[in-house]
C-alpha positions as CSV (number, residue, x, y, z in Angstrom):
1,X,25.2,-8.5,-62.4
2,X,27.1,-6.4,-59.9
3,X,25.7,-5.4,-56.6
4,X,26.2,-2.1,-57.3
5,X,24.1,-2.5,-60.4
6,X,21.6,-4.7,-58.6
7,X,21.1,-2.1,-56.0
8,X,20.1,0.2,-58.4
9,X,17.9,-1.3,-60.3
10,X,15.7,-2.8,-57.6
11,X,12.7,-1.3,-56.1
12,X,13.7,1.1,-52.8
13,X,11.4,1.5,-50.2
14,X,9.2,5.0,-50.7
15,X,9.6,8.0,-48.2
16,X,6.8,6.6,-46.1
17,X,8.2,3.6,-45.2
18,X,11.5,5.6,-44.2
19,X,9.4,7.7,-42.1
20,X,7.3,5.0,-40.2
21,X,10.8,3.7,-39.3
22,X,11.6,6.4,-37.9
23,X,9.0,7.0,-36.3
24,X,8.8,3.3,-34.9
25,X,13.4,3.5,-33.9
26,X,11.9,7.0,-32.1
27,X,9.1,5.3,-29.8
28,X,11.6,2.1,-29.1
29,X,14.2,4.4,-27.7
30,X,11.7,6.3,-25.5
31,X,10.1,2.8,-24.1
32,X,13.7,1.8,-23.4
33,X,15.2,3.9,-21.4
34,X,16.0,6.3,-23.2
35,X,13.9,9.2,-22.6
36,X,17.0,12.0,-22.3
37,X,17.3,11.3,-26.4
38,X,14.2,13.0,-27.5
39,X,12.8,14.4,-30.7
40,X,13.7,17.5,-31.9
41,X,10.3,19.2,-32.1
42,X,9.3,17.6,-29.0
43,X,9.0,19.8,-25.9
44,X,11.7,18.4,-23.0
45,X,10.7,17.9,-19.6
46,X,13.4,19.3,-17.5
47,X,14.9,17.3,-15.3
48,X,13.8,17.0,-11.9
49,X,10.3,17.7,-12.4
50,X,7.2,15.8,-13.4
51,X,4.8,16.6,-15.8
52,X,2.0,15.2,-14.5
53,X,0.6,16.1,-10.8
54,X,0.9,14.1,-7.2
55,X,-2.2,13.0,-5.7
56,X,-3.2,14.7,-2.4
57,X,-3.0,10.9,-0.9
58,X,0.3,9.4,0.8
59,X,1.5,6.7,-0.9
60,X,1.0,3.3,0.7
61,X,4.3,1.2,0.6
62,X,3.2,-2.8,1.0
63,X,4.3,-4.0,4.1
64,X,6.5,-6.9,4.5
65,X,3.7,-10.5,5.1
66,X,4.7,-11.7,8.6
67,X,3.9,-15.5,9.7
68,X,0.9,-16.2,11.6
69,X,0.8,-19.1,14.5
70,X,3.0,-19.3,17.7
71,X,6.6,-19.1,18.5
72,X,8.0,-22.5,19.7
73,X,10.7,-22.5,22.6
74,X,12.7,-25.3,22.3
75,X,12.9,-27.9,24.9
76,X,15.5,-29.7,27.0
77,X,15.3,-33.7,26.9
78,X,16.2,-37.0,25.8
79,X,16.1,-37.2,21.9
80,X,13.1,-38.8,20.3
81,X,13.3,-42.5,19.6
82,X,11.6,-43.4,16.6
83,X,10.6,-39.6,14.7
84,X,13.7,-38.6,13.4
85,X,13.3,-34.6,12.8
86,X,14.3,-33.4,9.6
87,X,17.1,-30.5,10.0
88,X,16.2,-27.6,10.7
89,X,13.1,-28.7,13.4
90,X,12.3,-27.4,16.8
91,X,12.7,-30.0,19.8
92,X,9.6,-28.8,21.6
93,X,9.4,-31.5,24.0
94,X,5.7,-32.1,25.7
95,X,3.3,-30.2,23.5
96,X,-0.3,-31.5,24.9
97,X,-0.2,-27.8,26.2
98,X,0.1,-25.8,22.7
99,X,-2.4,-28.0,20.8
100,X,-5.3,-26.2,19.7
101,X,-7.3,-29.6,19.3
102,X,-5.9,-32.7,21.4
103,X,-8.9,-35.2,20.5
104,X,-9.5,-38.0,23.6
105,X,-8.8,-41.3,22.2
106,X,-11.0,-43.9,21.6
107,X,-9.4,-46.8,23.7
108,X,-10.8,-50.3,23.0
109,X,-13.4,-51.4,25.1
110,X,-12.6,-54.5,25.9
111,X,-8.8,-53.6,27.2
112,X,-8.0,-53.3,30.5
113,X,-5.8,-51.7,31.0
114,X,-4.9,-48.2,32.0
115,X,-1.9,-46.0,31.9
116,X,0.0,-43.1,30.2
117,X,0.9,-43.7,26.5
118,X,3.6,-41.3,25.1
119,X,3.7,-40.5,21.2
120,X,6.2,-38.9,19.6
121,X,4.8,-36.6,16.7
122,X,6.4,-34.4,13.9
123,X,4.6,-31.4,13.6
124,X,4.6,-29.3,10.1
125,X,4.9,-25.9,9.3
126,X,0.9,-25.9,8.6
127,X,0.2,-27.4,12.5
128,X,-0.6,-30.6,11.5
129,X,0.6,-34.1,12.7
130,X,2.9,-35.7,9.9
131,X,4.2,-38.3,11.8
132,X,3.2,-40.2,14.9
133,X,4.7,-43.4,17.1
134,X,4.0,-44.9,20.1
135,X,6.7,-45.2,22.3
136,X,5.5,-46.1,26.2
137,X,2.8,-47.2,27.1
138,X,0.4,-50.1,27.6
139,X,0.6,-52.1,24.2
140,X,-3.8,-52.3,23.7
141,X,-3.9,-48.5,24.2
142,X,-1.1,-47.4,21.4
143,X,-3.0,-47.5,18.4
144,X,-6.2,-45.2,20.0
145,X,-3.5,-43.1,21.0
146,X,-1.4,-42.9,18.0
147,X,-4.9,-42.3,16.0
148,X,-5.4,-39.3,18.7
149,X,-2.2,-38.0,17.7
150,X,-2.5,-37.9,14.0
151,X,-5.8,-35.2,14.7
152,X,-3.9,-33.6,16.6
153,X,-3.4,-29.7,15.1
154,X,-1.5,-26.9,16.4
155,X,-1.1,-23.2,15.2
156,X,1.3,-23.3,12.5
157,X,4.8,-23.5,14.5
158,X,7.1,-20.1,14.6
159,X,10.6,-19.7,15.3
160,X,11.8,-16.1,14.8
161,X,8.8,-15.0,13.5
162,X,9.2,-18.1,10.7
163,X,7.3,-21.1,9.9
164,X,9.7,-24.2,11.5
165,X,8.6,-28.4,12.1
166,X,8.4,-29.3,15.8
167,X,9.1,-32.7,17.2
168,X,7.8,-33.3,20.3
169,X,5.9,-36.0,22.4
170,X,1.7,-36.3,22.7
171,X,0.8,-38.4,26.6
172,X,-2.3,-39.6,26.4
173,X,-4.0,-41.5,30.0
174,X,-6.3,-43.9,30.6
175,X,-7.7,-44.2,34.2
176,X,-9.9,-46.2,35.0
């Protein structure tokens, strides 16, 4: 059998059918795009008007999220010795003054000694302590002081209005 002869024997789809497709090719080119192709009997909008009314209120554009915390300056120094700042981090040098809660530590007891121990911490981008090392100070006191530092927080560091890692140093004394 010929396709031509197949083609008319078969069953062809009734008017309705041809309609509904229509009908559905019409609605996809409106919902694409393409609202300048409209029907026929339909009633155009002209351009540069709107069909349906503004509202009396002023429309509120969303305004860009800005960073909360505190701007870092960066500090002059000596680089750290044993946190090694990712790139990218603020040197902030001493930072005991722009902690927002610098816990005492809990020296041992039974040590005797007394002196200033100096931790170098890496601040996140949150204000919390991710990494802390004691690098002075009497050897009994380190670990109190290094424990001091890790609960340590901060407001979340800023530089330029953005959210940066510091590394700085934590002192901690002991007097007696």
């Amino acid at each position: 059998m010929k396709f031509r002869d197949r083609f008319l024997t078969e069953r062809r789809p009734s008017v309705a059918a041809y309609m509904l497709l229509i009908a559905a090719v019409s609605l996809m080119g409106l919902g694409c795009g393409n609202a300048e192709v409209a029907p026929s009997n339909a009633k155009a909008t002209p351009p540069n008007t709107t069909s349906a009314a503004k509202s009396p209120e002023p429309e509120v554009k969303p305004t860009e999220a800005r960073a909360v915390g505190k701007e870092i300056k960066p500090a002059d120094g000596p680089a750290l010795k044993s946190v090694i700042p990712p790139d990218g981090a603020v040197l902030g040098g001493v930072l005991n003054e722009i902690a927002t809660k610098l816990p005492t530590p809990e020296f041992p007891s039974d040590a005797k000694d007394t002196g200033i121990v100096t931790v170098e911490v890496l601040v996140n981008e949150k204000g919390e302590v991710g990494a802390a090392s004691a690098v002075s100070g009497p050897q009994p006191l380190r670990a109190a002081a290094v424990k001091a530092a890790r609960d340590t927080k901060f407001d979340p560091p800023l530089k330029d209005g953005k959210p940066v890692k510091v590394a700085g140093i934590l002192t901690f004394e002991r007097k007696n």
